[in-house]
N, C-alpha and C positions, 0 to 999 in steps of 0.2 A: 840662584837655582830656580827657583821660584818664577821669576823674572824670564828665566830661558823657556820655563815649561808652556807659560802664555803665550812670547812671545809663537815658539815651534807649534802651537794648533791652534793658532789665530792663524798664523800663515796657511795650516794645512785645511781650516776651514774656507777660508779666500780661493783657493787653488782650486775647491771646488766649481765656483762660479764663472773666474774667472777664464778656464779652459773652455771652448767651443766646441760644437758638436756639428755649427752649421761652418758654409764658406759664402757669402754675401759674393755675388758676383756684378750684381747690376743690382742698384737703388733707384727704384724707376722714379721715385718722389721727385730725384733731381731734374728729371726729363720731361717734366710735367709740361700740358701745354694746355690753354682754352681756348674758346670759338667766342667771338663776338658776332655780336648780331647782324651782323652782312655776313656771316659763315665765316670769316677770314681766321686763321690760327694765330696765337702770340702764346709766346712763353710763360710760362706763372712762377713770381719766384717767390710767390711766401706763400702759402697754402692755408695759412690763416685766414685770408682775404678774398674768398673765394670757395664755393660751395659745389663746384662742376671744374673738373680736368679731365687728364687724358694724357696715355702716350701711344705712340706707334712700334708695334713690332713688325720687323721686318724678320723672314724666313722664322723657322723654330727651333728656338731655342736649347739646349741641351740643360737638363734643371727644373726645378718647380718653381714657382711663383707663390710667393709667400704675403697675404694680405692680412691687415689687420685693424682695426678699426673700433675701438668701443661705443661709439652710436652707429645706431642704424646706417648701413651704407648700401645705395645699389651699384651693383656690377654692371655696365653697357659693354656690349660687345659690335662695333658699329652700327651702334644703336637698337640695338636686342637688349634685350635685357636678359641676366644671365644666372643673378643671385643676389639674392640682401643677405648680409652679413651683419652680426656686430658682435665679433669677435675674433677672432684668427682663424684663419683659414689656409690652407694649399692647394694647390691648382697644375695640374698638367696640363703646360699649354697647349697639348692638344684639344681640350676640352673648349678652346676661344678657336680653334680651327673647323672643328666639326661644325659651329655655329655659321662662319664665315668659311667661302670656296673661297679665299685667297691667300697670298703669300705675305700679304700686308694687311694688316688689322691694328683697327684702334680702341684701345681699352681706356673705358671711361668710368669714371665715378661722377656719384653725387648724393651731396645727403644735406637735410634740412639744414644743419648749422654750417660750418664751413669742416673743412678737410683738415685742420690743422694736426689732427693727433691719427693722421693715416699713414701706415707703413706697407708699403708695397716695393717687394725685394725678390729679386732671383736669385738662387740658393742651390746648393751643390750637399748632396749629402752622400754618406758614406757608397750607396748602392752605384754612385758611377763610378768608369775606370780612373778614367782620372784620379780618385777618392783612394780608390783600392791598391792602387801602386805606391801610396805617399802614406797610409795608415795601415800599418800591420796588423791591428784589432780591429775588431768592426766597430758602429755609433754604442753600439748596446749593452755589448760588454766593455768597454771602453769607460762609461757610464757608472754601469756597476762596479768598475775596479776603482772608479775615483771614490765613491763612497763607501766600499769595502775597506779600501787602504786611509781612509778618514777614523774611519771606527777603529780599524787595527790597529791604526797608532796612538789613541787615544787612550786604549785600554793598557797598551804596552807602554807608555807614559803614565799610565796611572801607578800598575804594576809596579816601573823603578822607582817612583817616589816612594812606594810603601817599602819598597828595599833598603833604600838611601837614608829614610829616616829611621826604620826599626832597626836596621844592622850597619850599624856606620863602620863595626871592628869588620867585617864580613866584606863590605865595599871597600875597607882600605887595603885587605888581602889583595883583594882582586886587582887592584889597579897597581898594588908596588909590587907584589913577589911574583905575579900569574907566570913571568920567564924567568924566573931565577933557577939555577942550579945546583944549589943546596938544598939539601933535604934536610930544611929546617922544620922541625913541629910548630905547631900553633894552635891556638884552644879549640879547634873543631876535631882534627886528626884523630884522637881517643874518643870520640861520643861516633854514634849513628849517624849516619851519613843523611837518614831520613829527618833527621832532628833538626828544627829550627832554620835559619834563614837557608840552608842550603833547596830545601823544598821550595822557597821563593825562588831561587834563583834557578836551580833547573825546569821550575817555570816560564819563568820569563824566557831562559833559554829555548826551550821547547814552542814554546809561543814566537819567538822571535825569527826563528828558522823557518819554521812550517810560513810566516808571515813572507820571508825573502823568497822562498823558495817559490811559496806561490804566485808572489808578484810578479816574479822573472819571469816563469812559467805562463802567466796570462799576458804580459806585456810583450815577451819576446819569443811564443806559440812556438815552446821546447816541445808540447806532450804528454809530459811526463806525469800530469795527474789530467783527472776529467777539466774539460770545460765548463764551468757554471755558467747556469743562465736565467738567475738571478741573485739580489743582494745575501738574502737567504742562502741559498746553495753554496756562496762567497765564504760564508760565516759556517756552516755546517762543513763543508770542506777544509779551513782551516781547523775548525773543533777537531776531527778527526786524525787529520795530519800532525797535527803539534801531539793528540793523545799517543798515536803511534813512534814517535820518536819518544816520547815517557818511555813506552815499554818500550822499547831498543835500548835506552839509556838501564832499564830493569834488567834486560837481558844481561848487558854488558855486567851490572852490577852482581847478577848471580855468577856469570865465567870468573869475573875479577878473584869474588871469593872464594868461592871453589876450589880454583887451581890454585891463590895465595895461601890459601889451607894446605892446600897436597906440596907447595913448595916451600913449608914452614917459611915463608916472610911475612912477620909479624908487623902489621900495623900497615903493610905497606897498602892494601887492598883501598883504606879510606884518602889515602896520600894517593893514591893514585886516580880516584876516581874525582878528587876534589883539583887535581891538575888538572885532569882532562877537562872537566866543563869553565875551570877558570881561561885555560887556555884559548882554548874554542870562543866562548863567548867574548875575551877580548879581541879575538879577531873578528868577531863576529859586530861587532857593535861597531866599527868604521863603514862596515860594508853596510847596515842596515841605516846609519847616518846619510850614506852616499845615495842610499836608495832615496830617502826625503826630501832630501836636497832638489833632486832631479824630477822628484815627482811636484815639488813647488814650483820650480824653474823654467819645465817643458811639460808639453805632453805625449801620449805617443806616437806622432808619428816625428816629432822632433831630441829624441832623447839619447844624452849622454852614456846609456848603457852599451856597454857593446856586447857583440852575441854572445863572446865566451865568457862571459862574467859568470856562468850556474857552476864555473871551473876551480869556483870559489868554495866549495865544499867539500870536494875530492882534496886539492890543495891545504885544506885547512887542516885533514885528517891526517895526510902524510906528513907535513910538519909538524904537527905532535906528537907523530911514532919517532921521528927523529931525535926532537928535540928530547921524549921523555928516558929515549935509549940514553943518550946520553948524560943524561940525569940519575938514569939508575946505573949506570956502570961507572962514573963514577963518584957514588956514594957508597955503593954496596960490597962489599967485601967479599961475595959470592963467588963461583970462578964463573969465568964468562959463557963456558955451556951449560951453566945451569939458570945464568941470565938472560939470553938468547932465546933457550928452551921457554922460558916463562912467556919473555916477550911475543914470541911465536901464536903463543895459546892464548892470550889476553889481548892484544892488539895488532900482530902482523896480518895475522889469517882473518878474524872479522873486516879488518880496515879492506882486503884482499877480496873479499866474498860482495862487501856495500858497493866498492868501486867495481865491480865485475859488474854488478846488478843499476849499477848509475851510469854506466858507458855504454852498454850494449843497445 
């Protein structure tokens, strides 16, 4: 397990790096050319060996020019000079046109030692169309959600380890009985529902959701909550979301009691609220694997999700009205309009009210 946990946030710290924010379009290094001393041009092909090049642009280009250099380097512009650099820099090649009234320009370097560690690249960034058609999020937030979704899951990895090892009886619930049919008791049913590893766990649950929700939400631009626009906002945005599904899971927990009081079913209030998050959360923990997967795999303008996948939480909610009706009618010896009646007031009409307020 141990073993799983490094390898899954090694990967998702790589993922960081490893996804692009630019598109290389042209590596001018490769097209390099020098003048020998009768004027004549010839090709340069090691850039190590040689301290003065040069290539030619023809018309202008669509893209910035991306230069970079750790010594000292000047920029010619048919023979202007244009900039010393030593460091990175970007360039609208309009800026090499205004210098030069022509269609054809040649852009030169040179620097005391040789060119060897020069990088000079034409680059496509989010603001062209091009760009905008093929990435659904812009460079910025794009940015921000790869290292939002680093930290989230690193916390929610932390989170199930402190699950896994303090409540092993509490983890074996959830993974054998969470769809069973029997309304079997087990050591948590009679104590508080607020007591002991269940608070971890509708943690993580609450963390977990408000996580998918937002992810989907900023990768696949539902709406459905604000835009962040930074890492910060990423992080207070989730705080807020996971805190507000707590209290809905509080509300539900006062309705539960309430009416399981008014409809003398004894016991059934903690049995039923320990279904609901078992259930949910085991659907929930494929969908939140799926999401990782794909966030190592691709990035966004290349990604596995498809747009109704946010279809995953309406769905999750009415398969457990299902599933639980069927669980309590039968175990319960009640007549069935006063099981109905129950069901109505505890989860048909909430389940009715969230999906009215997540569809519209």
């Amino acid at each position: 397990m141990r073993g799983f946990f490094f390898i899954l946030s090694f990967s998702c710290f790589f993922s960081l790096f490893s996804q692009q924010d630019t598109i290389v379009v042209t590596d001018f290094t490769k097209v390099m050319v020098g003048m020998d001393g009768k004027g004549e041009l010839f090709p340069v092909t090691s850039l190590e060996e040689t301290a003065q090049a040069g290539f030619f642009i023809n018309g202008r280009p669509n893209g910035t020019i991306k230069i970079c250099s750790p010594e000292e380097l000047f920029i010619w512009v048919n023979g202007k000079l244009l900039d010393v650099i030593d460091q990175c820099k970007f360039y609208d090649p309009e800026e090499f046109f205004t210098i030069v009234k022509s269609d054809t320009i040649f852009v030169s370097f040179s620097s005391e030692n040789s060119l060897a560690d020069l990088r000079c690249e034409l680059v496509l960034f989010k603001e062209l169309q091009v760009i905008k058609d093929q990435v659904p999020v812009s460079r910025k937030i794009r940015k921000e959600l790869e290292e939002f979704t680093i930290i989230a899951l690193l916390l929610l990895l932390a989170l199930f380890g402190i699950i896994v090892s303090s409540y092993p009886s509490r983890m074996s619930y959830l993974l054998e009985r969470s769809f069973t049919l029997k309304a079997s008791a087990y050591e948590f049913v009679n104590t508080s529902f607020f007591n002991g590893a269940s608070m971890y766990v509708l943690v993580f649950y609450a963390l977990s959701l408000a996580f998918v929700g937002m992810y989907l939400d900023s990768l696949l631009e539902y709406g459905l909550f604000a835009v962040p626009d930074s890492l910060i906002e990423f992080l207070l945005n989730w705080g807020q979301i996971s805190i507000g599904i707590f209290l809905l899971f509080l509300a539900k927990w006062l309705v539960v009691s309430v009416v399981s009081g008014l409809f003398r079913f004894r016991d059934l209030s903690n049995l039923q609220l320990f279904d609901f998050l078992n259930f949910n959360l085991v659907l929930l923990i494929p969908a939140l694997l799926f999401l990782i997967l794909d966030f190592i795999m691709n990035d966004s303008s290349n990604t596995w999700i498809p747009s109704g996948y946010m279809m995953l939480f309406p769905s999750m909610l009415i398969l457990f009205v299902i599933w639980f009706t069927l669980k309590f009618v039968n175990n319960s010896p009640r007549k069935k309009l006063s099981i109905i009646s129950y069901l109505c007031a505890t989860e048909i009409i909430p389940v009715i009210i969230l999906l009215g307020w997540f569809l519209k």
